[in-house]
PDB file of N, CA, C and O in Angstrom, chain B, residues numbered from 101:
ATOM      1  N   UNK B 101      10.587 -15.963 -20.375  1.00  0.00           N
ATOM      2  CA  UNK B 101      11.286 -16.162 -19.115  1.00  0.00           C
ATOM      3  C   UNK B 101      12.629 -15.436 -19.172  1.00  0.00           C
ATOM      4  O   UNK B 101      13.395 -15.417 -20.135  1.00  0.00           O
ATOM      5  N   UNK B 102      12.780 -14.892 -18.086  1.00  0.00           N
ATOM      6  CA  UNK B 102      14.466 -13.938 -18.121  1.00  0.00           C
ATOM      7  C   UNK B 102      15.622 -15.162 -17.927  1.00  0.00           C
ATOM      8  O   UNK B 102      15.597 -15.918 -16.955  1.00  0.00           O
ATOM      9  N   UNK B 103      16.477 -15.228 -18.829  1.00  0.00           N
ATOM     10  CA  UNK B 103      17.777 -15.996 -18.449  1.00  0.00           C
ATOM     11  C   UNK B 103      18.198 -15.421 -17.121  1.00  0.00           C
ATOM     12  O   UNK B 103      17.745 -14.447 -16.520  1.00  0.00           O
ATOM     13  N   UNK B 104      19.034 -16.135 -16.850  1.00  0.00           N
ATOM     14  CA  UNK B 104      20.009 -16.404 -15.555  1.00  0.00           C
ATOM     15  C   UNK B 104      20.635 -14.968 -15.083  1.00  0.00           C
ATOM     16  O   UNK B 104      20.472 -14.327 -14.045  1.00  0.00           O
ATOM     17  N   UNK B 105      21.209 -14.781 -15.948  1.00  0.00           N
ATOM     18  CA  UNK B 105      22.402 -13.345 -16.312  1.00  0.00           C
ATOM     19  C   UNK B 105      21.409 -12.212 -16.481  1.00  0.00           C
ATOM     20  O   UNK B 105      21.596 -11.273 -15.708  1.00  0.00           O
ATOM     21  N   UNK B 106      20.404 -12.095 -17.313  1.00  0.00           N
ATOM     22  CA  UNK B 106      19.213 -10.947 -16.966  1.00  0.00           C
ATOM     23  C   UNK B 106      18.733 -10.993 -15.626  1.00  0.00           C
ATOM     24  O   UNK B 106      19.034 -10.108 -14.824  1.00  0.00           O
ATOM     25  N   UNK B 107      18.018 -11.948 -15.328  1.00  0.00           N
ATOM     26  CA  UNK B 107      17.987 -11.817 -13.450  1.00  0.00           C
ATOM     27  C   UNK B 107      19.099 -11.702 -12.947  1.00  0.00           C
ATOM     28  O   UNK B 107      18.563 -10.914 -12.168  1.00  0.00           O
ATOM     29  N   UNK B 108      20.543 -11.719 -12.495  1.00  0.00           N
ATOM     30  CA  UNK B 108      21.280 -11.251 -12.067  1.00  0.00           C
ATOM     31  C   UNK B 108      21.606  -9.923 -12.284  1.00  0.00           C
ATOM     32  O   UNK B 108      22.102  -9.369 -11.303  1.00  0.00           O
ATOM     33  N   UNK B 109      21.468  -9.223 -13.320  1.00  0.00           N
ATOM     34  CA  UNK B 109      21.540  -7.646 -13.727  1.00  0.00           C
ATOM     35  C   UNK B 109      20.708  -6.953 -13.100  1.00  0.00           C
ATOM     36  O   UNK B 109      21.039  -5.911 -12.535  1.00  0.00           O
ATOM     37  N   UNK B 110      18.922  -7.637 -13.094  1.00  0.00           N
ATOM     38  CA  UNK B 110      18.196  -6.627 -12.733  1.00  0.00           C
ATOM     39  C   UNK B 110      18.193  -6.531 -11.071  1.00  0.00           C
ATOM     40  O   UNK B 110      17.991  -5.497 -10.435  1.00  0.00           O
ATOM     41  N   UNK B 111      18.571  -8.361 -10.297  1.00  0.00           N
ATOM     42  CA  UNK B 111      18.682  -8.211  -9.228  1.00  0.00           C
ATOM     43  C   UNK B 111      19.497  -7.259  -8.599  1.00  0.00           C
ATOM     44  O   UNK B 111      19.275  -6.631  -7.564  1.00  0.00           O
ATOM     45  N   UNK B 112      20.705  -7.218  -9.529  1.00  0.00           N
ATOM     46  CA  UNK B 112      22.160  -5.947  -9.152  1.00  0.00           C
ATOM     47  C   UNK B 112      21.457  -4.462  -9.094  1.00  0.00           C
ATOM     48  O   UNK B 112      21.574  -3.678  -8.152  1.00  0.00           O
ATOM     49  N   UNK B 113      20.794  -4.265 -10.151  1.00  0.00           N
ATOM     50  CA  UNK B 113      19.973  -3.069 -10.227  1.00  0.00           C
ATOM     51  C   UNK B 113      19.231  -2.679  -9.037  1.00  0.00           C
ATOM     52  O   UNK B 113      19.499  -1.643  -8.430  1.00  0.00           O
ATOM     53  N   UNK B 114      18.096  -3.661  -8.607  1.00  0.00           N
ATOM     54  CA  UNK B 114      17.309  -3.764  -8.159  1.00  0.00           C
ATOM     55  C   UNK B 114      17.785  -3.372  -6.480  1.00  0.00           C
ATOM     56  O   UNK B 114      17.100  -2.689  -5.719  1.00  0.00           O
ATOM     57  N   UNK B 115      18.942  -3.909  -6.190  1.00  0.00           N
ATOM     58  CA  UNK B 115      19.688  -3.760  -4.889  1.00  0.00           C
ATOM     59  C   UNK B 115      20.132  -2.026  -4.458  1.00  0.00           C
ATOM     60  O   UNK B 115      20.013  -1.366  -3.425  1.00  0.00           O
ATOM     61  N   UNK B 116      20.669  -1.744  -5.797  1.00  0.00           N
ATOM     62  CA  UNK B 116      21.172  -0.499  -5.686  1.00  0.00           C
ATOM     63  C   UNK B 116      20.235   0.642  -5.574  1.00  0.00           C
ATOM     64  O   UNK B 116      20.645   1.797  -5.686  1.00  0.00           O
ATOM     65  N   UNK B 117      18.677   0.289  -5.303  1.00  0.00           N
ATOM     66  CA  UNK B 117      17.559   1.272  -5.532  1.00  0.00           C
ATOM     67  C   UNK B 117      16.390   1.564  -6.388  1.00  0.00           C
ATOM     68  O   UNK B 117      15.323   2.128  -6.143  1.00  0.00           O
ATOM     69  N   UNK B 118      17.068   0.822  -7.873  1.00  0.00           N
ATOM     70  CA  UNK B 118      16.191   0.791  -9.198  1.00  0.00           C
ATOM     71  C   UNK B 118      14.960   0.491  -9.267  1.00  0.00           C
ATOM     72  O   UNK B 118      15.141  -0.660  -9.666  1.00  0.00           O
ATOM     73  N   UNK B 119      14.110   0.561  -9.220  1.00  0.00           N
ATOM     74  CA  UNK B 119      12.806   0.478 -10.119  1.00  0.00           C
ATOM     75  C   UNK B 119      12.916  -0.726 -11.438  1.00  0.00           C
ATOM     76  O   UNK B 119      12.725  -0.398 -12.609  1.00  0.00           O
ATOM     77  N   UNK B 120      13.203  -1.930 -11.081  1.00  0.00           N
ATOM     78  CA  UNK B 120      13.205  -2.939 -12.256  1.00  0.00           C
ATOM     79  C   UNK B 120      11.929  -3.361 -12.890  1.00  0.00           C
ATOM     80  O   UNK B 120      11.751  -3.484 -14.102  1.00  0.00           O
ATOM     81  N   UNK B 121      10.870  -3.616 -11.740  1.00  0.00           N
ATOM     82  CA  UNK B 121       9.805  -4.425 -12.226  1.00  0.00           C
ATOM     83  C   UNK B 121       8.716  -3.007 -12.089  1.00  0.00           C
ATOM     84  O   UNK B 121       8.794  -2.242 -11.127  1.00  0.00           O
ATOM     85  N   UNK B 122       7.571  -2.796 -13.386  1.00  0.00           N
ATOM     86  CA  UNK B 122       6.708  -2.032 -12.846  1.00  0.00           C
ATOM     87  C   UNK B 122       5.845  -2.206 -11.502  1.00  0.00           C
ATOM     88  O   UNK B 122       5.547  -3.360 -11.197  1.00  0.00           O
ATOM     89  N   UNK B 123       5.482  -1.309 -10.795  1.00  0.00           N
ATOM     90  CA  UNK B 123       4.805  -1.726  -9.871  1.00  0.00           C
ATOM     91  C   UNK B 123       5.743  -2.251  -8.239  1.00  0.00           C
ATOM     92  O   UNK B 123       5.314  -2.212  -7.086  1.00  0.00           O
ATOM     93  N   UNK B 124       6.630  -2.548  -8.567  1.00  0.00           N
ATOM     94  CA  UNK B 124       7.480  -3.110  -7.556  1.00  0.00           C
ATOM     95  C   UNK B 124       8.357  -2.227  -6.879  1.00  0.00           C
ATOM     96  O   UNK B 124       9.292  -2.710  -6.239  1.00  0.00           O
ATOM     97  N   UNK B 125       8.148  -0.711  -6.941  1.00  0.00           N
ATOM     98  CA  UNK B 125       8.841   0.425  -6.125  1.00  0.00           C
ATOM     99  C   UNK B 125       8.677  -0.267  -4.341  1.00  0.00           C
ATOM    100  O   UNK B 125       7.834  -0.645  -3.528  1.00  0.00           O
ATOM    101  N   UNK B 126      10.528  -0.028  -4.576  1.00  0.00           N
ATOM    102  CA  UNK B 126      10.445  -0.365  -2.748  1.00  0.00           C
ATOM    103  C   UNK B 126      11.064  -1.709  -2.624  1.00  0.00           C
ATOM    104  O   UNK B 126      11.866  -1.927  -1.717  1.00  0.00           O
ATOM    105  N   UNK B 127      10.703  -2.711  -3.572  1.00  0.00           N
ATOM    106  CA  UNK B 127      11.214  -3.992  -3.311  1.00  0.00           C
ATOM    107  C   UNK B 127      12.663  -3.695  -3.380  1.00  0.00           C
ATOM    108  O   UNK B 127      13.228  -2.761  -3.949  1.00  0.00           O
ATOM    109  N   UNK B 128      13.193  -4.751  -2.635  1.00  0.00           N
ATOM    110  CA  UNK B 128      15.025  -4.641  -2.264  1.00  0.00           C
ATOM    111  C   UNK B 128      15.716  -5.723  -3.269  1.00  0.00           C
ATOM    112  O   UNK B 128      16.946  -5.679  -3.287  1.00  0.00           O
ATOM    113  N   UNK B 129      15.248  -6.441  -3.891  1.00  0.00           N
ATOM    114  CA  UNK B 129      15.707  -7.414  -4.896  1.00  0.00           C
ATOM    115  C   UNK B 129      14.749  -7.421  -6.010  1.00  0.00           C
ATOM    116  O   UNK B 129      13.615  -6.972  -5.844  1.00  0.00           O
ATOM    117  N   UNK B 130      15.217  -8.003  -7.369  1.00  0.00           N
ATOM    118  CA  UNK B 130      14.513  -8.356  -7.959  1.00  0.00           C
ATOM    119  C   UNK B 130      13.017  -9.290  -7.862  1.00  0.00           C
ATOM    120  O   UNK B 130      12.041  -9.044  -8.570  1.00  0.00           O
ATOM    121  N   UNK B 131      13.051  -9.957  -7.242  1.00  0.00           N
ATOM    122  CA  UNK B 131      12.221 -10.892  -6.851  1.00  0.00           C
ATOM    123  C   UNK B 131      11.068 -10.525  -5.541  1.00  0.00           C
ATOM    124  O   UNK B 131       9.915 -10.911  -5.348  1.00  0.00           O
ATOM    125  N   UNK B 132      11.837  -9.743  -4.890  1.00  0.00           N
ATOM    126  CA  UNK B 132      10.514  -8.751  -4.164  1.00  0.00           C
ATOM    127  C   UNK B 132      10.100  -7.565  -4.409  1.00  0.00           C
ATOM    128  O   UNK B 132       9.408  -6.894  -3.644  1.00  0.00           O
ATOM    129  N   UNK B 133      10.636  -7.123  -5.860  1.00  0.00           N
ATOM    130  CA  UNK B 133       9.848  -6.102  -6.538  1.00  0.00           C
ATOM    131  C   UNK B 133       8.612  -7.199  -7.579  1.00  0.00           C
ATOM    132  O   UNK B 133       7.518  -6.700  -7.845  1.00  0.00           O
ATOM    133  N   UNK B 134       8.815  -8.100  -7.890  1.00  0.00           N
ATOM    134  CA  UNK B 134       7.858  -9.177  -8.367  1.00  0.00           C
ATOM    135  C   UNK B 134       6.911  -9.285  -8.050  1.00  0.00           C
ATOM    136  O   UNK B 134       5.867  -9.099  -8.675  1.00  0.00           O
ATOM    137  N   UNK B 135       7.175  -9.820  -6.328  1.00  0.00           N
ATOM    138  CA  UNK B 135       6.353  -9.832  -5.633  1.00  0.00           C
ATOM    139  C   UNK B 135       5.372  -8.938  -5.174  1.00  0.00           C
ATOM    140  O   UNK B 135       4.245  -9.305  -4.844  1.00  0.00           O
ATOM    141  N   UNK B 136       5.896  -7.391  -5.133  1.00  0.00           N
ATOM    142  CA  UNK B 136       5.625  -6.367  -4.393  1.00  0.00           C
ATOM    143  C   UNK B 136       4.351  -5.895  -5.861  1.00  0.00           C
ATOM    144  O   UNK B 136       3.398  -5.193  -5.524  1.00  0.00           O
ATOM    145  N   UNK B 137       4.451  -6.312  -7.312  1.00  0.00           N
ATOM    146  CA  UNK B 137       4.064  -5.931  -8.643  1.00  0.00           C
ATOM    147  C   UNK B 137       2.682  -7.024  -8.703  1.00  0.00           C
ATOM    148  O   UNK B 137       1.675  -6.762  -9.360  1.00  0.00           O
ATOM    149  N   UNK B 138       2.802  -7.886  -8.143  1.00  0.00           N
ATOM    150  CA  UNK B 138       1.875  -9.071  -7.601  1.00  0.00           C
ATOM    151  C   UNK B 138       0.831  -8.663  -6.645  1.00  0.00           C
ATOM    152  O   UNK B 138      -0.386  -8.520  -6.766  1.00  0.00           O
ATOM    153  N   UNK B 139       1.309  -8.577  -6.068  1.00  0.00           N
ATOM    154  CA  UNK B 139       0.287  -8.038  -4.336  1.00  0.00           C
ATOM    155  C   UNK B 139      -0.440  -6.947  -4.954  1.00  0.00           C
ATOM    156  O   UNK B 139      -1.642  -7.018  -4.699  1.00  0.00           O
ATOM    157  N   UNK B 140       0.003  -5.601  -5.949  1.00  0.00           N
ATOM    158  CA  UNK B 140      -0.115  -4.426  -5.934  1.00  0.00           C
ATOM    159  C   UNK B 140      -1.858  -5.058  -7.263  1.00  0.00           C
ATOM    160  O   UNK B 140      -3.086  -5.049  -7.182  1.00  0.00           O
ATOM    161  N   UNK B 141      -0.888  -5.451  -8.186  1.00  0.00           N
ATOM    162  CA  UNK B 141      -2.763  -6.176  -9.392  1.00  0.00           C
ATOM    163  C   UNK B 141      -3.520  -6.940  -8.813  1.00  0.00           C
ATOM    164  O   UNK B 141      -4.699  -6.982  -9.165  1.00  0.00           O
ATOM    165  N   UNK B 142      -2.886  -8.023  -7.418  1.00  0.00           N
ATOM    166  CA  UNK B 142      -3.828  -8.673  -6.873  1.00  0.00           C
ATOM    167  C   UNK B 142      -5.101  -7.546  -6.263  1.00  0.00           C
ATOM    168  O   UNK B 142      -6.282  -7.658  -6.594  1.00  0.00           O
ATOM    169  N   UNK B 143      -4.557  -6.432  -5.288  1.00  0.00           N
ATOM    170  CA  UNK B 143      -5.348  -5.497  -4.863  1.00  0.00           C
ATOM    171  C   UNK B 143      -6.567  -4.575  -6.063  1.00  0.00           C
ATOM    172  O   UNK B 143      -7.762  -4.283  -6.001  1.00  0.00           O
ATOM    173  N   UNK B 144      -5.572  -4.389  -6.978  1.00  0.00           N
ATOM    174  CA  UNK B 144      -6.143  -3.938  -7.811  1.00  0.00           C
ATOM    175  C   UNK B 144      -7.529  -4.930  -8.752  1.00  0.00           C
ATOM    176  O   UNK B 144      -8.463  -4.274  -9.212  1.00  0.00           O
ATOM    177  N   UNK B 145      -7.515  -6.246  -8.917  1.00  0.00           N
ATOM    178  CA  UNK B 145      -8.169  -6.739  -8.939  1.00  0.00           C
ATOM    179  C   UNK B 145      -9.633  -6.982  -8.624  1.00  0.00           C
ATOM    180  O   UNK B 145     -10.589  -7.235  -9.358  1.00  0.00           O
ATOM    181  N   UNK B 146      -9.477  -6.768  -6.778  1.00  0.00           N
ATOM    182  CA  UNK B 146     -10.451  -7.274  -5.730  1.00  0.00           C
ATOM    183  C   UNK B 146     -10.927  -5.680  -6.010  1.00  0.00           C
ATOM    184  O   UNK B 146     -11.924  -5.696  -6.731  1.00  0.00           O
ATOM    185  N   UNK B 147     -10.583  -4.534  -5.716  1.00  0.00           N
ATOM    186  CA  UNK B 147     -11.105  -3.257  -5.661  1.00  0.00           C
ATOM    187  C   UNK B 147     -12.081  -2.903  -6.829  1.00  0.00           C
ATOM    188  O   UNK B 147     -13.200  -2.401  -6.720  1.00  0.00           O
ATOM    189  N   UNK B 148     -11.315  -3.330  -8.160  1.00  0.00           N
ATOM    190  CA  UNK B 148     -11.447  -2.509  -9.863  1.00  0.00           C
ATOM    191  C   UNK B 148     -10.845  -1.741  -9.965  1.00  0.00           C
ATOM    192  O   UNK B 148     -10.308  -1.211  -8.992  1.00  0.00           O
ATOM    193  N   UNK B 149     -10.717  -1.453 -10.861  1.00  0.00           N
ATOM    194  CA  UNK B 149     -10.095   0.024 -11.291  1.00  0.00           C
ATOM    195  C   UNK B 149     -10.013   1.562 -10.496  1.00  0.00           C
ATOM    196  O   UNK B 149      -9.101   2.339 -10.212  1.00  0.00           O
ATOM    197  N   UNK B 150     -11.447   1.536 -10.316  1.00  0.00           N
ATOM    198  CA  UNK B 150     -12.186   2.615  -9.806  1.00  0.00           C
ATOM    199  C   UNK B 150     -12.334   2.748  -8.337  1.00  0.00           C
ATOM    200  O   UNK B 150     -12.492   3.899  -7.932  1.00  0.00           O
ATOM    201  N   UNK B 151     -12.309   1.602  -7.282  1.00  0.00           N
ATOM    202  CA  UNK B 151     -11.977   1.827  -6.353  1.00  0.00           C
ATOM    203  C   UNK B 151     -10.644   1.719  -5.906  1.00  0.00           C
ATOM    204  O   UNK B 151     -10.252   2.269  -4.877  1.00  0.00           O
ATOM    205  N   UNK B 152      -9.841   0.941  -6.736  1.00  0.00           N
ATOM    206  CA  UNK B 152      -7.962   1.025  -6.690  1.00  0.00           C
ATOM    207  C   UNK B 152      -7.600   2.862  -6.709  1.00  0.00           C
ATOM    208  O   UNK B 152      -6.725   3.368  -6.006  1.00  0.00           O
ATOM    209  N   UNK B 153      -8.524   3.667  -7.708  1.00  0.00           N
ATOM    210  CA  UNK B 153      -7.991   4.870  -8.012  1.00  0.00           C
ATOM    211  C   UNK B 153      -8.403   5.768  -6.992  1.00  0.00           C
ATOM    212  O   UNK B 153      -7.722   6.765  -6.748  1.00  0.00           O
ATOM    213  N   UNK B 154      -9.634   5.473  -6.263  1.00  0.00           N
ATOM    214  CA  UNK B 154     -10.181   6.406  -5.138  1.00  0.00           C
ATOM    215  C   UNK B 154      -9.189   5.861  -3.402  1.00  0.00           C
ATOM    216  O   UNK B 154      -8.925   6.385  -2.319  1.00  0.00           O
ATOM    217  N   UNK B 155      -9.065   5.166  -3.768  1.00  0.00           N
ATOM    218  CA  UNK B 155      -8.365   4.718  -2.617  1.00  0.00           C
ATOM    219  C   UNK B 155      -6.817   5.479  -2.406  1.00  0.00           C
ATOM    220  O   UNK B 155      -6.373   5.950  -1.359  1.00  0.00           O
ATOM    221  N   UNK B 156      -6.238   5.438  -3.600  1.00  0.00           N
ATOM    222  CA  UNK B 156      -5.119   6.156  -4.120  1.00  0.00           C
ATOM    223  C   UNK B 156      -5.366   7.584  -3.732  1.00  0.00           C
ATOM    224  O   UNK B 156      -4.603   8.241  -3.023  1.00  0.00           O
ATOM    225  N   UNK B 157      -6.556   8.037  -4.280  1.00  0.00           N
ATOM    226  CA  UNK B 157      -6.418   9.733  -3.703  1.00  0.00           C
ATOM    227  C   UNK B 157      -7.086  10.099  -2.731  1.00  0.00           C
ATOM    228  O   UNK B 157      -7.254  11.309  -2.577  1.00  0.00           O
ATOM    229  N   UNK B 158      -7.735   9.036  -1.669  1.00  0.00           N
ATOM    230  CA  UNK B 158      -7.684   8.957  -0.267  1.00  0.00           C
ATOM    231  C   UNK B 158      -6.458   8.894   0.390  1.00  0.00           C
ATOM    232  O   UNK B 158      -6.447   9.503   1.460  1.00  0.00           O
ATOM    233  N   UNK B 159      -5.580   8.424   0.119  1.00  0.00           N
ATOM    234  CA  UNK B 159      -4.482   8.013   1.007  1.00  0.00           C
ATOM    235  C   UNK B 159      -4.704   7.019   1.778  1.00  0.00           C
ATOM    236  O   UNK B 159      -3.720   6.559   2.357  1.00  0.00           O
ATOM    237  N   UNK B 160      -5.919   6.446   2.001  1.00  0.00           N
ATOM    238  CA  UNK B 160      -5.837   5.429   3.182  1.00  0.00           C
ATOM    239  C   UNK B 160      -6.433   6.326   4.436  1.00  0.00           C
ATOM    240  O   UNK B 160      -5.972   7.454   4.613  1.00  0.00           O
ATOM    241  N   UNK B 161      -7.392   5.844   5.240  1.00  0.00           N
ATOM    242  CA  UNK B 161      -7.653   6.599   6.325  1.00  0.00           C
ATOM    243  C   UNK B 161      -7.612   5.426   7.243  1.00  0.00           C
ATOM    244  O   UNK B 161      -8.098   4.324   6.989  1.00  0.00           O
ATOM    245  N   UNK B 162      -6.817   5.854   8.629  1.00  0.00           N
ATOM    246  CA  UNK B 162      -6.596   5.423   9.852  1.00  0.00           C
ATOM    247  C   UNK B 162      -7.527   5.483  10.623  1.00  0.00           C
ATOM    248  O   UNK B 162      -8.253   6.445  10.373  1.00  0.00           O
ATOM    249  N   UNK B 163      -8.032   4.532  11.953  1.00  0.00           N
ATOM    250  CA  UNK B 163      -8.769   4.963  12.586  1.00  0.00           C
ATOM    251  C   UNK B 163      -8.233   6.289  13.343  1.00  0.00           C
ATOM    252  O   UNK B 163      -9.092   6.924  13.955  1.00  0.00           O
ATOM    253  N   UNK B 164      -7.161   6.682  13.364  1.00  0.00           N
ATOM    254  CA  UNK B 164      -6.208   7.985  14.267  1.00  0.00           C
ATOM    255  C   UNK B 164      -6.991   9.342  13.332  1.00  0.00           C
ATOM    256  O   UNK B 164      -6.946  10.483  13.792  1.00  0.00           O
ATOM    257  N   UNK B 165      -7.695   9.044  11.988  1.00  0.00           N
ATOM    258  CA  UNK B 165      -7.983  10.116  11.300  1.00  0.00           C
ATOM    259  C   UNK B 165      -9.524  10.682  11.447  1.00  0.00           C
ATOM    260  O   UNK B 165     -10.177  11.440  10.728  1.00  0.00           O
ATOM    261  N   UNK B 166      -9.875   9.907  12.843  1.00  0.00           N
ATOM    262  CA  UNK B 166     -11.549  10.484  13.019  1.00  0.00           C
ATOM    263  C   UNK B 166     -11.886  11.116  14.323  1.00  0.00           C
ATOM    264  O   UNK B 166     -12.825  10.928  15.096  1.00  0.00           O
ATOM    265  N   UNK B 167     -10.376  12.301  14.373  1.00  0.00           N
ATOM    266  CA  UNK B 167     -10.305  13.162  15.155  1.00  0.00           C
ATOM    267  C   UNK B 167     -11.427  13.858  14.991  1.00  0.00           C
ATOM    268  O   UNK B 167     -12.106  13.937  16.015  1.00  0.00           O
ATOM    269  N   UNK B 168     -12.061  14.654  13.574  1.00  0.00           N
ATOM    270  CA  UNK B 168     -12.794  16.006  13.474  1.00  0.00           C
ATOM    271  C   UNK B 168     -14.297  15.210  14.003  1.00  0.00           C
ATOM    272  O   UNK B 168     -15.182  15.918  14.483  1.00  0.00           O
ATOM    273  N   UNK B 169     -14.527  13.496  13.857  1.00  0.00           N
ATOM    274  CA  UNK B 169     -15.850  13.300  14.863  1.00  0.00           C
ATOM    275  C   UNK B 169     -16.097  13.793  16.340  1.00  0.00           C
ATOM    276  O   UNK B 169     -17.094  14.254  16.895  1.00  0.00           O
ATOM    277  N   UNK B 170     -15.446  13.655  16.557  1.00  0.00           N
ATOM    278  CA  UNK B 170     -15.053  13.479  17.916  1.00  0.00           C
ATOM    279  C   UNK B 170     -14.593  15.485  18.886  1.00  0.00           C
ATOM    280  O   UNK B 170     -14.575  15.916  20.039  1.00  0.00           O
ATOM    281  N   UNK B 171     -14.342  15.997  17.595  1.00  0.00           N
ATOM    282  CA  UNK B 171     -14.312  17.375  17.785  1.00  0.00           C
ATOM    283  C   UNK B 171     -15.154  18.056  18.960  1.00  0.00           C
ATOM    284  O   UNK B 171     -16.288  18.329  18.567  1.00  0.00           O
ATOM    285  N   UNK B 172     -14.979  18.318  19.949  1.00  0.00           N
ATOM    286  CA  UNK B 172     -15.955  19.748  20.562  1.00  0.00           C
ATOM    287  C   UNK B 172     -16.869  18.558  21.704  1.00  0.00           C
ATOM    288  O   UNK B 172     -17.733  18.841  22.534  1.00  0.00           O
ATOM    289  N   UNK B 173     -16.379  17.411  21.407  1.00  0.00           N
ATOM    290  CA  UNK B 173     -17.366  16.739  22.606  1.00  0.00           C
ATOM    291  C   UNK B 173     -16.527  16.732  23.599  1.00  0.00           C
ATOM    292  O   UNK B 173     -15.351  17.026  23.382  1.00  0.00           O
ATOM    293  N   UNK B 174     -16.953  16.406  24.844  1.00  0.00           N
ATOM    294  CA  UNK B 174     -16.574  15.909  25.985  1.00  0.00           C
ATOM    295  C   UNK B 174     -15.962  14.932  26.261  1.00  0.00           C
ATOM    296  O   UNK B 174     -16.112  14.008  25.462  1.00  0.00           O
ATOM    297  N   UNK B 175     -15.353  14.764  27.041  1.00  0.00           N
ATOM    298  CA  UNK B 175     -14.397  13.378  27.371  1.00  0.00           C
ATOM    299  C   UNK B 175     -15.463  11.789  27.964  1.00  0.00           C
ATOM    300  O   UNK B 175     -15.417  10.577  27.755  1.00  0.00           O
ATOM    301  N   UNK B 176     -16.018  12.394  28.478  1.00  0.00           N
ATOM    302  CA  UNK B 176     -17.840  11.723  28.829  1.00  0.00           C
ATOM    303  C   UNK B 176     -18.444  10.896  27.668  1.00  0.00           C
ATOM    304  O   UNK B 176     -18.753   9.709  27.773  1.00  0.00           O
ATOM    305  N   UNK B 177     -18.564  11.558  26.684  1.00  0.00           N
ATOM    306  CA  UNK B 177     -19.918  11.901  25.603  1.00  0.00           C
ATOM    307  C   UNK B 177     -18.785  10.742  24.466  1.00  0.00           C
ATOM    308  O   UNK B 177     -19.314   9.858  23.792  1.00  0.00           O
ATOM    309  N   UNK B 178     -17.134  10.991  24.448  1.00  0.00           N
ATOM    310  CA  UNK B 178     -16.743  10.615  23.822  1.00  0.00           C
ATOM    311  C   UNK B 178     -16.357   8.644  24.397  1.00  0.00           C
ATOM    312  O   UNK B 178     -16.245   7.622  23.719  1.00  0.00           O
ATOM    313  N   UNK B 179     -16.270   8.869  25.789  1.00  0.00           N
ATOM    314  CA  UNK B 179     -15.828   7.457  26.057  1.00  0.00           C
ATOM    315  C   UNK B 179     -17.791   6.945  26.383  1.00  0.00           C
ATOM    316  O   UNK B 179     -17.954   5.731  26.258  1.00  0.00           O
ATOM    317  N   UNK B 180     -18.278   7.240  26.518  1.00  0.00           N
ATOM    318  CA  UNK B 180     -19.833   6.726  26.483  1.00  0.00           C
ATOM    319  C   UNK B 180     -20.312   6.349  24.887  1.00  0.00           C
ATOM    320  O   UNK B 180     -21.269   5.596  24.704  1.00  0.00           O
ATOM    321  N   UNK B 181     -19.463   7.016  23.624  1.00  0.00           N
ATOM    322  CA  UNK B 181     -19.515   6.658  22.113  1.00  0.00           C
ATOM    323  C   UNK B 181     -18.542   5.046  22.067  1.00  0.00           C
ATOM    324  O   UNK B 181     -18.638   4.061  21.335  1.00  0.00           O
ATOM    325  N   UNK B 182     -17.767   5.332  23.041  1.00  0.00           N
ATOM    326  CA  UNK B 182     -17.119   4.192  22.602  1.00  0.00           C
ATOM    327  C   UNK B 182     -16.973   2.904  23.217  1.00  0.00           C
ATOM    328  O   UNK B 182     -16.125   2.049  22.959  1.00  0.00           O
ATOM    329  N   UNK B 183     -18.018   2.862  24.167  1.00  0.00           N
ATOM    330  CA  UNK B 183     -18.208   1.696  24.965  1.00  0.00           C
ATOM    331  C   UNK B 183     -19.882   1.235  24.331  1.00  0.00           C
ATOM    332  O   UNK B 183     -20.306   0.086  24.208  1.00  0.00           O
ATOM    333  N   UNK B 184     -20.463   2.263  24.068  1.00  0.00           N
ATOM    334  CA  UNK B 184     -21.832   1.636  23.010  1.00  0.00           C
ATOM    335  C   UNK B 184     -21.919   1.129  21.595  1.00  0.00           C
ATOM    336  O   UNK B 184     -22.901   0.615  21.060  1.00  0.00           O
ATOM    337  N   UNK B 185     -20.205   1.458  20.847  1.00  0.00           N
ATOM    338  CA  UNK B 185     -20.224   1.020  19.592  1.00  0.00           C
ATOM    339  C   UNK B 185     -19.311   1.966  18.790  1.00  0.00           C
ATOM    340  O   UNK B 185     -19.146   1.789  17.583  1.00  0.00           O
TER     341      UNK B 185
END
C-alpha cells in the first residue's frame, strides 16, 4: 500500500501531466490514472490478449467509417438500405 506522502507526490505529479500509474495516460490525478489502469485490464480481460491487440491496430471503427459501403450508390438505393436493416 502507498503511504500518505507517496500518494501525495504522485498525485502532485500526476496533476502536472505525468504518467504515474502504468496504463493510466490521461488521468488528471493519481487516483484517476488508477482508475483509468483498471478500466484499461478490465477491457483487456473481456477481449484477451489478442483481440485487445487487434482492436488497438484497428483504431476503433465508427459507424461514420462505412462511407466506402455506401460508395457509388444512389441516394434511393442508400436510404431503401437503411430503412430494411
Amino acid at each position: 500500500m502507498t503511504s500518505e506522502q507517496q500518494r501525495k507526490e504522485l498525485d502532485d505529479r500526476a496533476r502536472r501531466g505525468e504518467t504515474v500509474v502504468p496504463g493510466g495516460t490521461g488521468g488528471k490525478s493519481y487516483e484517476a490514472q488508477q482508475h483509468l489502469a483498471e478500466g484499461g485490464q478490465t477491457r483487456r480481460d473481456q477481449l484477451g490478449t489478442e483481440g485487445y491487440q487487434v482492436i488497438g491496430r484497428k483504431g476503433g471503427l465508427s459507424s461514420g467509417d462505412q462511407g466506402d459501403r455506401n460508395r457509388g450508390k444512389t441516394s434511393e438505393e442508400t436510404d431503401a438500405h437503411k430503412s430494411t436493416g
